[in-house]
N, C-alpha and C positions, 0 to 999 in steps of 0.2 A: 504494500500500500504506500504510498507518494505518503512525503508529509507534510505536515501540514503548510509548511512557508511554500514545499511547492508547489502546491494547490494553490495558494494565494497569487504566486508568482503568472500560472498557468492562466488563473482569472485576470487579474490587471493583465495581462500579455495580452488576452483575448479580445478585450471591450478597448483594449488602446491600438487595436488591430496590427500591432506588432510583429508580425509572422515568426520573423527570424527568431525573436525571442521567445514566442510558443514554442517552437520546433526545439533550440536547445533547452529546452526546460523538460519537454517531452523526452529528447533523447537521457536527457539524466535522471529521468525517472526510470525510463530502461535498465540506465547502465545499474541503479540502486534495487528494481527489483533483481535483475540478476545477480548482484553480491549478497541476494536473502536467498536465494537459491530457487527464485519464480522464474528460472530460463523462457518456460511458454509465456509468459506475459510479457517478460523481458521482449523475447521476437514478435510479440502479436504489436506493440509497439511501436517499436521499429518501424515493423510492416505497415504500420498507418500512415506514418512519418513518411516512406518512402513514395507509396500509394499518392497519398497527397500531392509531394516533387513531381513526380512525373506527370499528373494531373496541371499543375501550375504550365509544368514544362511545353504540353500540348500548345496553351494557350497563349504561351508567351511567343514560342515559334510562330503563330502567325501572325501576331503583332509584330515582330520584329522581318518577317517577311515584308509587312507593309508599308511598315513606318521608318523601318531604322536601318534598309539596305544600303542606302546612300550613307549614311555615315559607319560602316562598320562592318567588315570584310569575314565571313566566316570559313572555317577550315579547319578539318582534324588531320593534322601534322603526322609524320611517320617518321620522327629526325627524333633518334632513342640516345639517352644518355652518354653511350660509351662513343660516340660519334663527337661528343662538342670538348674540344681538345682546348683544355685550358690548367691553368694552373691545381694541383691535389686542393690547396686550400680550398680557392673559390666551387673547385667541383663540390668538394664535403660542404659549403655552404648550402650548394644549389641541391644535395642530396636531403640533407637538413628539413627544406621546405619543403618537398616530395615529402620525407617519414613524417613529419608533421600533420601535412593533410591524409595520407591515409589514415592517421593513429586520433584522428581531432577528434574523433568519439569518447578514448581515453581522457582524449585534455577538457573536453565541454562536461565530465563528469565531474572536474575537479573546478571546474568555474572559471577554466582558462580558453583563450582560443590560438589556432595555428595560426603561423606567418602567414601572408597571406595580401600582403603590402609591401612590393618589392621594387626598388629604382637601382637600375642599373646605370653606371657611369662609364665613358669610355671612350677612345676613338670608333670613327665609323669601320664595321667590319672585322669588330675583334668576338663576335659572336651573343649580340645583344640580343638582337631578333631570333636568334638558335635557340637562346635559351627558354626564349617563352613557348619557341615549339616541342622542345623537349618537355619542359614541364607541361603544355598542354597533352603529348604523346603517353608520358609515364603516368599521367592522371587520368589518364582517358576521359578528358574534358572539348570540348571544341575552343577553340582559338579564336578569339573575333581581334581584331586588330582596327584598331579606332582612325578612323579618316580623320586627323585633326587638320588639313587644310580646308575639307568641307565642313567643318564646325566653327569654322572662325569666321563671323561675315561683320560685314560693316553695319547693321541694321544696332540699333540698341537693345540690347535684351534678349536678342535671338539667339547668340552663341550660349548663354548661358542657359537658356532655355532646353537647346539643343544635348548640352552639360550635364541637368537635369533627367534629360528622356533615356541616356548613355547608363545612367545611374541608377535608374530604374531597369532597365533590362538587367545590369550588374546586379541587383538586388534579387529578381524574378528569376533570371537564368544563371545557371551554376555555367561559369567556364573559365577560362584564362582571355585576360582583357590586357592587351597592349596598347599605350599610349607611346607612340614610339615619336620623336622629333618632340619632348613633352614640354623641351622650351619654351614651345611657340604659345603656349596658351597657362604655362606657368613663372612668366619670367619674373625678375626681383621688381617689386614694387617702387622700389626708387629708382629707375631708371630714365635719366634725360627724356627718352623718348617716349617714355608709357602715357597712357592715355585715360581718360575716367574710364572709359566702359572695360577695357581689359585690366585694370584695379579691380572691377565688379567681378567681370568672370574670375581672376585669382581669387576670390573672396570666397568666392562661391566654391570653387573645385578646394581651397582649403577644408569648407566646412562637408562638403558630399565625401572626401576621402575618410575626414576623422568619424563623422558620423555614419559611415557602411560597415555593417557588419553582417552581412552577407558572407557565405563562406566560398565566394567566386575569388580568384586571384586577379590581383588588378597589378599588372607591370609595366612600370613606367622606364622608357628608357631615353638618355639623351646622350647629346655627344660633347655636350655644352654644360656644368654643371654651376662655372660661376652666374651664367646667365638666368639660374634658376631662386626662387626667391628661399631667403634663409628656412621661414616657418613650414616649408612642406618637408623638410627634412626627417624634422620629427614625429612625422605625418606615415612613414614608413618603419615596415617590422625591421628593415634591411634595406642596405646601402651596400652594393658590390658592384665594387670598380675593376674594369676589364684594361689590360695592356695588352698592347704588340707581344705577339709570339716571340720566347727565347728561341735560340736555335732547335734545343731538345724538342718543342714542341712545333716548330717549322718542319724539322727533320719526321717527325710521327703526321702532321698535319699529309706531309708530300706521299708517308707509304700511305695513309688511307684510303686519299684520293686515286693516286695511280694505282694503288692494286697489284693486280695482273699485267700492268704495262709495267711496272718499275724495273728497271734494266738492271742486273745481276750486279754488277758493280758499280751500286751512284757513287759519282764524287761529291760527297757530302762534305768536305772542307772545301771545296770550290762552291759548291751550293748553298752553304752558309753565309759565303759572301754576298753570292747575288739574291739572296731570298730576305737580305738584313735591310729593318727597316718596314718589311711588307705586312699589311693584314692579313690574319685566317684569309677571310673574302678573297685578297688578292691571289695568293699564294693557290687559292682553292680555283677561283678561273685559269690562273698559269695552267696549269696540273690537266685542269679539261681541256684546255685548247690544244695543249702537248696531246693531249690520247686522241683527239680529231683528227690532228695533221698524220699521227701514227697510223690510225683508219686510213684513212683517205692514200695515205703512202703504201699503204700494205705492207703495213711491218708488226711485227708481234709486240714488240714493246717501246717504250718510247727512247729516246737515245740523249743522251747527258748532256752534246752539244743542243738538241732542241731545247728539252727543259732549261735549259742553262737560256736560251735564244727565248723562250717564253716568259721569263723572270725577267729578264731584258726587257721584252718591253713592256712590263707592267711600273720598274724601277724610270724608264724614261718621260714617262706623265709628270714625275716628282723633279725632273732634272729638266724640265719645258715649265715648269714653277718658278725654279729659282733664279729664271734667265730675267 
Protein backbone atom coordinates (compact mmCIF):
# COMPACT_ATOMS: atom_id res chain seq x y z
CA UNK A 1 0.00 0.00 0.00
CA UNK A 2 1.56 3.69 -1.10
CA UNK A 3 1.74 5.89 2.00
CA UNK A 4 0.24 8.16 2.82
CA UNK A 5 2.43 11.43 1.62
CA UNK A 6 2.33 9.45 -1.55
CA UNK A 7 -1.07 9.48 -1.99
CA UNK A 8 -1.01 13.10 -1.01
CA UNK A 9 1.61 13.70 -3.49
CA UNK A 10 -0.36 11.56 -6.26
CA UNK A 11 -3.52 13.84 -5.48
CA UNK A 12 -1.82 17.46 -5.77
CA UNK A 13 0.06 15.84 -8.81
CA UNK A 14 -3.38 15.08 -10.38
CA UNK A 15 -5.64 18.39 -9.81
CA UNK A 16 -2.20 20.44 -10.63
CA UNK A 17 -2.21 18.23 -13.96
CA UNK A 18 1.24 17.61 -13.46
CA UNK A 19 1.95 14.43 -15.58
CA UNK A 20 5.55 14.01 -15.19
CA UNK A 21 5.03 14.32 -11.40
CA UNK A 22 2.02 11.67 -11.35
CA UNK A 23 4.05 9.29 -13.31
CA UNK A 24 7.33 9.58 -10.97
CA UNK A 25 5.28 9.35 -7.92
CA UNK A 26 3.53 6.34 -9.44
CA UNK A 27 6.67 4.72 -10.45
CA UNK A 28 7.82 4.89 -6.65
CA UNK A 29 5.03 3.48 -5.44
CA UNK A 30 6.09 0.53 -7.79
CA UNK A 31 9.45 0.58 -6.86
CA UNK A 32 8.02 0.40 -2.63
CA UNK A 33 5.51 -2.20 -3.36
CA UNK A 34 8.20 -4.26 -4.78
CA UNK A 35 10.63 -3.82 -1.76
CA UNK A 36 7.34 -5.35 0.58
CA UNK A 37 7.52 -8.12 -1.69
CA UNK A 38 4.00 -7.18 -3.88
CA UNK A 39 6.09 -7.90 -7.30
CA UNK A 40 2.21 -8.24 -9.15
CA UNK A 41 1.21 -5.00 -8.01
CA UNK A 42 4.70 -3.68 -8.36
CA UNK A 43 4.35 -4.63 -12.54
CA UNK A 44 0.55 -4.15 -12.76
CA UNK A 45 1.90 -0.51 -12.02
CA UNK A 46 4.23 -0.14 -14.13
CA UNK A 47 2.17 -1.52 -16.70
CA UNK A 48 -0.28 1.41 -16.22
CA UNK A 49 2.43 3.80 -16.30
CA UNK A 50 3.70 2.41 -19.44
CA UNK A 51 0.06 1.93 -21.16
CA UNK A 52 -0.44 5.48 -20.49
CA UNK A 53 3.30 6.68 -22.47
CA UNK A 54 2.51 5.05 -25.32
CA UNK A 55 -1.02 6.20 -25.35
CA UNK A 56 0.39 10.10 -24.98
CA UNK A 57 2.85 8.82 -27.56
CA UNK A 58 0.20 8.19 -30.29
CA UNK A 59 -1.07 11.41 -29.90
CA UNK A 60 1.69 13.42 -29.69
CA UNK A 61 3.17 11.84 -33.08
CA UNK A 62 0.57 13.46 -34.85
CA UNK A 63 0.66 16.77 -33.56
CA UNK A 64 4.19 16.87 -34.16
CA UNK A 65 3.53 15.46 -37.71
CA UNK A 66 1.44 18.63 -38.18
CA UNK A 67 2.71 21.25 -36.34
CA UNK A 68 6.31 20.93 -35.60
CA UNK A 69 7.81 19.32 -38.90
CA UNK A 70 9.23 22.42 -39.90
CA UNK A 71 11.11 23.11 -36.93
CA UNK A 72 12.56 19.61 -35.90
CA UNK A 73 14.04 16.83 -37.85
CA UNK A 74 13.39 13.28 -36.78
CA UNK A 75 15.43 10.04 -36.85
CA UNK A 76 16.52 6.84 -35.13
CA UNK A 77 20.23 7.00 -35.55
CA UNK A 78 22.21 3.50 -35.81
CA UNK A 79 25.85 5.22 -34.80
CA UNK A 80 26.47 2.80 -31.58
CA UNK A 81 28.81 3.71 -28.82
CA UNK A 82 32.20 1.82 -29.75
CA UNK A 83 32.18 3.83 -33.02
CA UNK A 84 32.52 7.71 -31.43
CA UNK A 85 36.24 7.65 -30.98
CA UNK A 86 37.15 10.13 -28.25
CA UNK A 87 38.93 10.44 -25.27
CA UNK A 88 38.28 7.08 -22.18
CA UNK A 89 37.23 10.03 -19.86
CA UNK A 90 34.69 11.81 -21.89
CA UNK A 91 33.50 8.30 -23.23
CA UNK A 92 32.95 7.13 -19.36
CA UNK A 93 31.03 10.56 -19.04
CA UNK A 94 28.92 9.81 -22.15
CA UNK A 95 28.41 6.16 -20.69
CA UNK A 96 27.48 7.65 -17.30
CA UNK A 97 24.29 9.37 -18.99
CA UNK A 98 23.20 6.11 -20.90
CA UNK A 99 23.45 3.81 -17.16
CA UNK A 100 21.76 6.79 -15.62
CA UNK A 101 18.79 6.72 -17.95
CA UNK A 102 18.33 3.17 -18.02
CA UNK A 103 18.65 2.73 -14.11
CA UNK A 104 16.30 6.30 -13.56
CA UNK A 105 13.70 3.91 -12.02
CA UNK A 106 16.23 3.03 -9.34
CA UNK A 107 17.13 6.98 -8.95
CA UNK A 108 13.05 8.23 -9.06
CA UNK A 109 12.60 5.64 -6.04
CA UNK A 110 15.09 7.60 -4.04
CA UNK A 111 13.66 11.16 -5.06
CA UNK A 112 16.57 11.80 -7.53
CA UNK A 113 16.50 12.07 -11.28
CA UNK A 114 19.05 11.00 -14.27
CA UNK A 115 21.39 13.42 -16.26
CA UNK A 116 19.44 14.20 -18.71
CA UNK A 117 20.64 18.03 -19.54
CA UNK A 118 23.63 17.88 -21.44
CA UNK A 119 25.83 20.95 -23.42
CA UNK A 120 28.51 19.95 -25.33
CA UNK A 121 31.59 22.39 -26.10
CA UNK A 122 33.92 22.16 -28.96
CA UNK A 123 35.22 22.78 -32.22
CA UNK A 124 33.08 21.95 -35.35
CA UNK A 125 33.44 18.18 -36.12
CA UNK A 126 35.13 16.64 -33.12
CA UNK A 127 31.84 14.47 -32.75
CA UNK A 128 29.18 16.62 -31.11
CA UNK A 129 26.34 15.61 -33.32
CA UNK A 130 27.60 11.78 -32.80
CA UNK A 131 27.12 11.97 -29.64
CA UNK A 132 23.45 12.68 -29.54
CA UNK A 133 23.18 9.97 -32.02
CA UNK A 134 24.73 7.56 -30.08
CA UNK A 135 22.96 8.40 -27.17
CA UNK A 136 19.76 8.50 -29.18
CA UNK A 137 20.83 4.73 -30.78
CA UNK A 138 21.87 3.03 -27.10
CA UNK A 139 18.50 4.58 -25.62
CA UNK A 140 16.40 3.56 -28.31
CA UNK A 141 14.89 6.95 -28.37
CA UNK A 142 14.37 8.98 -31.69
CA UNK A 143 16.59 11.85 -32.39
CA UNK A 144 14.63 15.02 -33.25
CA UNK A 145 17.22 17.80 -33.92
CA UNK A 146 15.90 21.21 -33.49
CA UNK A 147 15.82 23.73 -36.64
CA UNK A 148 17.15 26.62 -34.69
CA UNK A 149 17.50 28.87 -37.89
CA UNK A 150 13.72 28.27 -38.49
CA UNK A 151 12.86 29.33 -34.99
CA UNK A 152 14.53 32.45 -34.95
CA UNK A 153 12.38 35.12 -36.85
CA UNK A 154 12.13 38.74 -36.76
CA UNK A 155 8.29 38.81 -35.65
CA UNK A 156 8.17 39.76 -31.66
CA UNK A 157 7.08 36.96 -29.65
CA UNK A 158 7.11 34.20 -32.21
CA UNK A 159 10.41 32.70 -31.66
CA UNK A 160 9.68 32.21 -28.31
CA UNK A 161 6.43 31.09 -28.93
CA UNK A 162 7.89 28.75 -31.21
CA UNK A 163 10.42 27.89 -28.00
CA UNK A 164 7.50 27.12 -26.07
CA UNK A 165 5.77 24.46 -28.73
CA UNK A 166 9.69 22.67 -28.81
CA UNK A 167 9.14 22.30 -25.19
CA UNK A 168 6.01 20.93 -25.04
CA UNK A 169 6.68 18.18 -27.52
CA UNK A 170 10.02 17.72 -25.17
CA UNK A 171 7.64 17.25 -22.32
CA UNK A 172 4.91 14.88 -24.36
CA UNK A 173 7.43 12.85 -26.39
CA UNK A 174 10.25 10.82 -24.71
CA UNK A 175 13.58 11.40 -27.07
CA UNK A 176 16.95 12.81 -27.57
CA UNK A 177 16.59 16.77 -28.44
CA UNK A 178 19.48 18.55 -30.13
CA UNK A 179 19.84 22.17 -30.10
CA UNK A 180 22.88 22.12 -32.13
CA UNK A 181 24.40 25.90 -33.32
CA UNK A 182 22.78 26.72 -29.51
CA UNK A 183 24.42 30.04 -29.63
CA UNK A 184 22.21 31.49 -31.96
CA UNK A 185 19.30 31.63 -29.75
CA UNK A 186 21.34 31.45 -26.31
CA UNK A 187 23.83 34.15 -26.48
CA UNK A 188 25.27 36.40 -23.26
CA UNK A 189 22.93 38.82 -22.56
CA UNK A 190 25.39 41.79 -22.42
CA UNK A 191 26.37 41.70 -25.64
CA UNK A 192 26.83 45.19 -27.85
CA UNK A 193 24.66 43.74 -30.26
CA UNK A 194 21.62 41.88 -28.52
CA UNK A 195 18.46 43.04 -28.83
CA UNK A 196 15.04 43.31 -26.58
CA UNK A 197 13.26 40.60 -28.03
CA UNK A 198 16.29 37.86 -28.13
CA UNK A 199 16.87 39.05 -24.07
CA UNK A 200 13.15 37.78 -24.15
CA UNK A 201 13.66 34.58 -25.94
CA UNK A 202 17.02 33.94 -23.59
CA UNK A 203 14.72 34.53 -20.72
CA UNK A 204 12.45 32.27 -21.73
CA UNK A 205 14.75 29.13 -22.82
CA UNK A 206 16.58 29.88 -19.39
CA UNK A 207 13.26 29.32 -17.40
CA UNK A 208 11.62 26.02 -20.01
CA UNK A 209 15.34 24.38 -19.60
CA UNK A 210 15.37 24.73 -15.54
CA UNK A 211 11.60 24.03 -15.33
CA UNK A 212 11.42 20.51 -17.68
CA UNK A 213 11.45 17.71 -16.00
CA UNK A 214 10.45 15.42 -18.47
CA UNK A 215 12.72 12.41 -18.79
CA UNK A 216 13.58 13.24 -22.70
CA UNK A 217 17.39 14.24 -23.00
CA UNK A 218 17.73 17.74 -24.22
CA UNK A 219 21.50 18.29 -25.94
CA UNK A 220 22.70 21.30 -26.53
CA UNK A 221 25.73 21.68 -28.49
CA UNK A 222 27.87 24.64 -29.77
CA UNK A 223 31.19 25.50 -31.06
CA UNK A 224 31.20 28.96 -29.45
CA UNK A 225 30.97 28.66 -25.63
CA UNK A 226 32.18 32.28 -24.73
CA UNK A 227 29.27 33.54 -26.87
CA UNK A 228 26.90 31.73 -24.65
CA UNK A 229 25.22 33.43 -21.72
CA UNK A 230 26.86 32.66 -18.04
CA UNK A 231 23.40 31.51 -16.24
CA UNK A 232 22.53 28.60 -18.75
CA UNK A 233 25.43 26.87 -17.46
CA UNK A 234 24.18 25.90 -14.41
CA UNK A 235 21.02 25.05 -16.21
CA UNK A 236 22.89 21.72 -17.38
CA UNK A 237 23.55 18.09 -15.51
CA UNK A 238 26.95 18.30 -17.78
CA UNK A 239 29.27 20.23 -19.44
CA UNK A 240 31.73 18.07 -21.92
CA UNK A 241 34.19 19.65 -23.88
CA UNK A 242 35.37 17.93 -27.09
CA UNK A 243 39.12 18.51 -28.64
CA UNK A 244 40.81 17.76 -31.95
CA UNK A 245 42.00 14.04 -32.14
CA UNK A 246 45.53 13.17 -30.57
CA UNK A 247 47.29 11.05 -32.91
CA UNK A 248 46.37 7.65 -30.92
CA UNK A 249 42.86 8.46 -31.61
CA UNK A 250 43.43 9.88 -35.50
CA UNK A 251 45.42 6.71 -35.99
CA UNK A 252 42.14 4.29 -34.59
CA UNK A 253 39.64 7.04 -36.17
CA UNK A 254 41.62 6.07 -39.93
CA UNK A 255 41.49 1.91 -39.08
CA UNK A 256 37.71 2.31 -38.55
CA UNK A 257 36.81 4.05 -41.28
CA UNK A 258 39.09 2.39 -43.90
CA UNK A 259 38.59 -1.07 -42.72
CA UNK A 260 39.16 -3.41 -45.27
CA UNK A 261 40.91 -0.98 -47.59
CA UNK A 262 43.65 -0.07 -44.91
CA UNK A 263 46.86 -1.06 -46.78
CA UNK A 264 49.14 -3.67 -44.76
CA UNK A 265 51.61 -1.34 -43.88
CA UNK A 266 50.38 2.57 -43.01
CA UNK A 267 52.93 4.84 -42.53
CA UNK A 268 51.52 6.04 -39.47
CA UNK A 269 54.44 8.50 -38.42
CA UNK A 270 54.04 10.20 -41.93
CA UNK A 271 50.23 10.13 -41.25
CA UNK A 272 50.57 11.68 -38.17
CA UNK A 273 51.95 14.41 -39.63
CA UNK A 274 49.51 15.11 -42.39
CA UNK A 275 46.32 14.12 -40.24
CA UNK A 276 47.61 16.98 -37.39
CA UNK A 277 45.54 19.47 -36.65
CA UNK A 278 42.23 17.60 -38.45
CA UNK A 279 38.74 16.96 -37.01
CA UNK A 280 37.13 13.27 -36.44
CA UNK A 281 34.80 14.96 -39.52
CA UNK A 282 37.71 15.78 -41.50
CA UNK A 283 39.85 12.87 -41.16
CA UNK A 284 36.47 10.60 -41.54
CA UNK A 285 35.66 12.27 -45.32
CA UNK A 286 39.63 11.98 -46.13
CA UNK A 287 39.34 8.16 -45.40
CA UNK A 288 35.91 7.81 -47.60
CA UNK A 289 37.03 9.78 -50.50
CA UNK A 290 40.57 7.56 -50.29
CA UNK A 291 38.03 4.19 -50.53
CA UNK A 292 36.12 5.95 -53.62
CA UNK A 293 39.10 6.65 -55.66
CA UNK A 294 40.34 2.86 -54.55
CA UNK A 295 36.71 1.63 -56.05
CA UNK A 296 36.73 3.56 -58.83
CA UNK A 297 40.73 2.44 -59.49
CA UNK A 298 40.08 -1.19 -58.97
CA UNK A 299 42.39 -1.62 -56.37
CA UNK A 300 41.66 -3.79 -53.02
CA UNK A 301 42.96 -1.35 -50.77
CA UNK A 302 43.72 2.06 -50.44
CA UNK A 303 47.46 3.08 -50.98
CA UNK A 304 49.60 5.60 -48.31
CA UNK A 305 50.43 7.95 -51.12
CA UNK A 306 46.43 8.54 -51.78
CA UNK A 307 45.55 8.73 -48.16
CA UNK A 308 48.42 10.60 -47.57
CA UNK A 309 47.19 12.95 -51.02
CA UNK A 310 43.45 12.94 -49.27
CA UNK A 311 44.63 14.49 -45.99
CA UNK A 312 46.22 16.97 -48.25
CA UNK A 313 43.68 18.35 -49.35
CA UNK A 314 41.60 18.46 -46.48
CA UNK A 315 44.96 20.21 -44.49
CA UNK A 316 44.95 22.81 -47.68
CA UNK A 317 41.28 24.79 -46.84
CA UNK A 318 43.25 25.66 -43.57
CA UNK A 319 46.41 26.97 -45.59
CA UNK A 320 43.92 29.07 -48.25
CA UNK A 321 42.83 30.63 -44.59
CA UNK A 322 45.80 31.98 -43.45
CA UNK A 323 46.95 33.48 -46.87
Amino acid sequence: MATAEQLKSLIRSHFDNDIERFTTIALQVAAYEAQQGHTAVAQEIRSLVDDAKSKRKSVVAKWFRDDLRNLALSESPSTRLTSLVVPDVLRDRIQRVIHEYRQQHALKSHGLSHRRKILLVGPPGTGKTMTAQVLAHELRLTLFTIQIDKMVTKFMGETSAKLRQVFELIRAEEGVYLFDEFDAIAGERTLENDVGEMRRVLNALLQFIEHDTSDSLVVAATNSPRLLDRALFRRFDDVIYYELPDFAERRQLMKNVLGGFLPKRPPWKTLEHESEGLSHAEIDNACQDAIKQAILMDTATVSAPLIRQMLGERQSAYKREDT
